[in-house]
N, C-alpha and C positions, 0 to 999 in steps of 0.2 A: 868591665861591665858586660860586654859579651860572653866573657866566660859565666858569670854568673845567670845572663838567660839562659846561657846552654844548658849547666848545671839543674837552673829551675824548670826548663822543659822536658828534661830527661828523665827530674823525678817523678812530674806530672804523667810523662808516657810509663813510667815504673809502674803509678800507682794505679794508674790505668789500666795495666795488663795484669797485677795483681788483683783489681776488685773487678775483673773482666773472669778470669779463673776462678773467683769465690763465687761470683755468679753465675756461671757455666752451668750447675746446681745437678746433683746426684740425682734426683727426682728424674732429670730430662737422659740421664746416658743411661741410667737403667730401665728409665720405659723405653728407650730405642733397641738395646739387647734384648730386653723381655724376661730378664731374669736381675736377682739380687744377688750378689758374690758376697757370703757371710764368709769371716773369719773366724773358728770355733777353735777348743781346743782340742779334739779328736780321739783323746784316750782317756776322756774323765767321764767313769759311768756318772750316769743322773743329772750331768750337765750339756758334754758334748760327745758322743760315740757312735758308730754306727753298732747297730745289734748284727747278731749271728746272719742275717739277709741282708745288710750294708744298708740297712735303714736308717737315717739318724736319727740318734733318740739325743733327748734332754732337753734339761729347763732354758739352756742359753740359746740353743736349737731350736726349740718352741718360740721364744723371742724372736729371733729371725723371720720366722716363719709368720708370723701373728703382721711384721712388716710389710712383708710379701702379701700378705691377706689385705690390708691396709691398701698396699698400692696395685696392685694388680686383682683384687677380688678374690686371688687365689693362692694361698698358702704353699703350695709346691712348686709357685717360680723363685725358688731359690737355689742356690749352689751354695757348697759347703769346701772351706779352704780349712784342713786342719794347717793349727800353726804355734810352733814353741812360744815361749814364754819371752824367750832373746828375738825374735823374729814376728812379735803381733803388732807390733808399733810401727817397724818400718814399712810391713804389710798395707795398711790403713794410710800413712803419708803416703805411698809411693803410689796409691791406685790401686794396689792388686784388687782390693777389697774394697766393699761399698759400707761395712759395716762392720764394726769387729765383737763381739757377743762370746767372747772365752772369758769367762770369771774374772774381770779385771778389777782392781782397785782403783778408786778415786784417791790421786791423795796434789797435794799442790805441785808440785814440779811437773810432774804428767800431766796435768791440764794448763800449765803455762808456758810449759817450755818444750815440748813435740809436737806442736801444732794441729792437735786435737781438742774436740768437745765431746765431755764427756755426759750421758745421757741421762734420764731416769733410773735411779737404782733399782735391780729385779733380784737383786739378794742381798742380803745382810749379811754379813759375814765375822769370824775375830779368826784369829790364827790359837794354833794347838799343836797338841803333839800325840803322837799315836806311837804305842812302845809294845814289846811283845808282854804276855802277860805274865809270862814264865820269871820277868826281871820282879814281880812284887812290887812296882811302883805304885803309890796314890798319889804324889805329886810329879808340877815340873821342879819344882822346888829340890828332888832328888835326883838331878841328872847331871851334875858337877860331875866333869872329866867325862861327858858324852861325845860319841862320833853321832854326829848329827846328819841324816839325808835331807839336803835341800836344793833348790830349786836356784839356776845362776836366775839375774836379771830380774827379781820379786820382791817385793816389798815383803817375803817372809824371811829373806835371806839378811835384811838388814833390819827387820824385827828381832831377829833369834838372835845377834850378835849385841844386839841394845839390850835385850834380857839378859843374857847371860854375866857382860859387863858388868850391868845394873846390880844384879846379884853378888857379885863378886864369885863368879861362878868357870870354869873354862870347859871349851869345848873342842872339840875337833871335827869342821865341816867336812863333808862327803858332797861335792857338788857335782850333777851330773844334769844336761841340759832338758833330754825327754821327761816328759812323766810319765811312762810306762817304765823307760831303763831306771828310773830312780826306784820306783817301786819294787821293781826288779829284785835290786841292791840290797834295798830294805830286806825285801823277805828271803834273800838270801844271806842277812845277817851282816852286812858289811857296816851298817853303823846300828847303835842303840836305839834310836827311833827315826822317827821322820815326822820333821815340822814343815806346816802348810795353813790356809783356809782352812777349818774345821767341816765345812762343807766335804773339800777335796779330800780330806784323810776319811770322812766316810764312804768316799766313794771310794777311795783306794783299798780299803779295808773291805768295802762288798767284793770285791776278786780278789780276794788274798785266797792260798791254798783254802786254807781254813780261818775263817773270819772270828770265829770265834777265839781263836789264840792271841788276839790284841785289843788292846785297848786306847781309848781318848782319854787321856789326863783331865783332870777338869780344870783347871787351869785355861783361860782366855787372855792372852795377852796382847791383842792389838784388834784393834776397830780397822775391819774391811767391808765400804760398801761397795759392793762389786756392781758393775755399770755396762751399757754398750754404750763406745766410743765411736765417735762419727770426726774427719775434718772439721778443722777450724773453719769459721766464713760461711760455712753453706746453711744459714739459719730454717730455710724450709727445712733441708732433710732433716735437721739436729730435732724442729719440730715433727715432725713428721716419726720418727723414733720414741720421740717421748710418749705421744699422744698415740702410738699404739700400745706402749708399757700401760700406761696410764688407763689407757681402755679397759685391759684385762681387770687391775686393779678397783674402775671403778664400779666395772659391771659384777663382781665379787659384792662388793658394799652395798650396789640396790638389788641383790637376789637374779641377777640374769647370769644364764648358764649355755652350756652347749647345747643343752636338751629343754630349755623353756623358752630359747631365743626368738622361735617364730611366734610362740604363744603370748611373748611381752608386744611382738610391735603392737597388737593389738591394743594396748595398754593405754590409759587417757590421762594417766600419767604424764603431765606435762616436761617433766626433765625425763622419761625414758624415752617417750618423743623424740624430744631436742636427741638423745644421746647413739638413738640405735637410727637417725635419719630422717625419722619420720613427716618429724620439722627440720625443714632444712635448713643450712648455715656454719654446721660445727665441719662436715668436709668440704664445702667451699672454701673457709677458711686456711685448710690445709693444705689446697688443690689436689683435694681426694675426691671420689664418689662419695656423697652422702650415705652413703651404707655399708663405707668402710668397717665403724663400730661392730655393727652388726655381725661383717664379715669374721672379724678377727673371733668374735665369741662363736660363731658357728664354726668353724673349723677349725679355732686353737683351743678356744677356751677361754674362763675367766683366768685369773691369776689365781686362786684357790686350786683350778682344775689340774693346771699346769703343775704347779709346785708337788700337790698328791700325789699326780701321774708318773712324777719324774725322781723325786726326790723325798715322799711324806714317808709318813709313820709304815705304810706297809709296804713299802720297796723295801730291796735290799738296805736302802742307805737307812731306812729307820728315822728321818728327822722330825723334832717335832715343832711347829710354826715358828714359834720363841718369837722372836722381830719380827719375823716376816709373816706373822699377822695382821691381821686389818687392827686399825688406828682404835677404831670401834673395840676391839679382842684383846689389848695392851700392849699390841706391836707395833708398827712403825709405817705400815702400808698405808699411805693417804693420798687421795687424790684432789684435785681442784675439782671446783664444776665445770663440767660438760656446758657451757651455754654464750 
């Protein structure tokens, strides 16, 4: 019998220093540093890179930043942790990072079994393949007996292996852990293409010697919505992520920009109101400043702004919305109300 109180008190003290640690809450140790520690992935033009001045540029980078805006009013308290593909997970459990915002996939084991929550999707994604053009391919359907570049620890590595099967098709993986040395690889010829995010093969293809010597198969074989991942347990911060994606997204939907934003507070607009502070209640909620909203579209932008800037039709990467269109435009961007 005493063994079993002891037993029962010890889980009791367990579970107590475990929802003592979910409730410690990210919110409180990054307003004490004064900065956001994102986790990006550090060599993918149009999502995470620094440019030629060590500036970071991109859509996932912008996300970060749009947080930072949220919590601190200012979009430049953040830090930037590039991080591989084998090393963004343990990153995020361990603390390094408060955030992790590198192109990740939602898929079920990842959000049940690493001790993450996984956040608002900020891009749509499928996997592809990107070949030289010189091979005459139109399909992936012609790549039986490919050396394949891919990526260890990715959901495109155990895509590309289920296609190939599926087809009755074999191939020969080239895994190599960077995505810059894989690209490397690639364009030095060492396998026949290189499968990824269709996203990511665009942006690996905007630094190729010569961009114009490759091609995207059209061919999409897997559903990636790519996500920032936050800690399991900590519900403010998981909100608090969402609801600054979500901002960009819904201030897109009612017309507010980085360049109308002051001109809207004026608006008697009763949900722009509620959405940019006006009326207060939606950053209380979040224990933000009520003009969080506001913040993130004057100094990130909407999520229209973002995706253009970073990744649309006249960047390098050339993409064009597809999914990641407003709900409104036949894409997939939707937000709740703001209220």
């Amino acid at each position: 019998m005493k063994l079993f109180k002891l037993l029962c008190i010890s889980a009791m003290v367990l579970l107590f220093v475990v929802c003592g640690m979910a409730s410690a809450g990210t919110l409180e140790d990054v307003k004490a540093k004064g900065f956001i520690q994102a986790g990006v992935n550090g060599d993918l033009f149009g999502f995470g890179k620094p440019d030629e001045k060590g500036v970071w540029r991109g859509l996932d980078v912008d996300t970060a930043r749009a947080v930072a805006a949220a919590v601190f009013g200012d979009a430049n308290k953040v830090k930037f942790t590039p991080l591989t593909a084998k090393t963004r997970f343990t990153a995020l459990q361990s603390g390094e990072i408060d955030i992790l915002t590198r192109n990740c996939t939602i898929t079920l084991t990842r959000d049940t079994a690493l001790g993450l929550d996984f956040c608002q999707v900020n891009y749509y994604d499928g996997q592809g393949f990107l070949v030289p053009k010189k091979m005459g391919l139109k399909s992936a359907y012609q790549l039986n007996g490919a050396t394949v570049c891919v990526l260890p620890g990715t959901t495109t590595e155990m895509n590309v292996a289920d296609f190939f099967r599926a087809n009755n098709m074999k191939m020969k993986p080239v895994v190599i852990e960077n995505t810059a040395e894989l690209a490397k690889a690639f364009f030095a010829g060492r396998c026949d293409c290189l499968t990824s995010d269709a996203s990511q093969l665009a942006g690996t293809r905007s630094v190729a010697p010569n961009p114009n010597d490759y091609i995207i198969l059209p061919e999409i074989i897997s559903k990636e919505p790519l996500a920032p991942a936050v800690r399991h347990g900590d519900n403010q911060w998981k909100d608090i992520v969402n609801y600054s994606i979500l901002a960009m997204i819904n201030a897109e939907e009612m017309g507010i920009t980085s360049k109308n934003v002051d001109e809207m507070l004026k608006s008697a607009d009763p949900m722009i109101q509620r959405f940019l502070g006006v009326s207060p209640g939606n950053g209380a909620a979040l224990g933000l400043d009520e003009s969080y909203a506001y913040n993130i579209i004057k100094q990130v932008g909407n999520y229209g702004e973002i995706f253009e800037r970073n990744v649309g039709v006249n960047t390098p990467l050339g993409i064009e919305r597809g999914l990641n269109a407003l709900w409104t435009k036949g894409g997939l961007m939707y937000s709740p109300p703001f209220k």
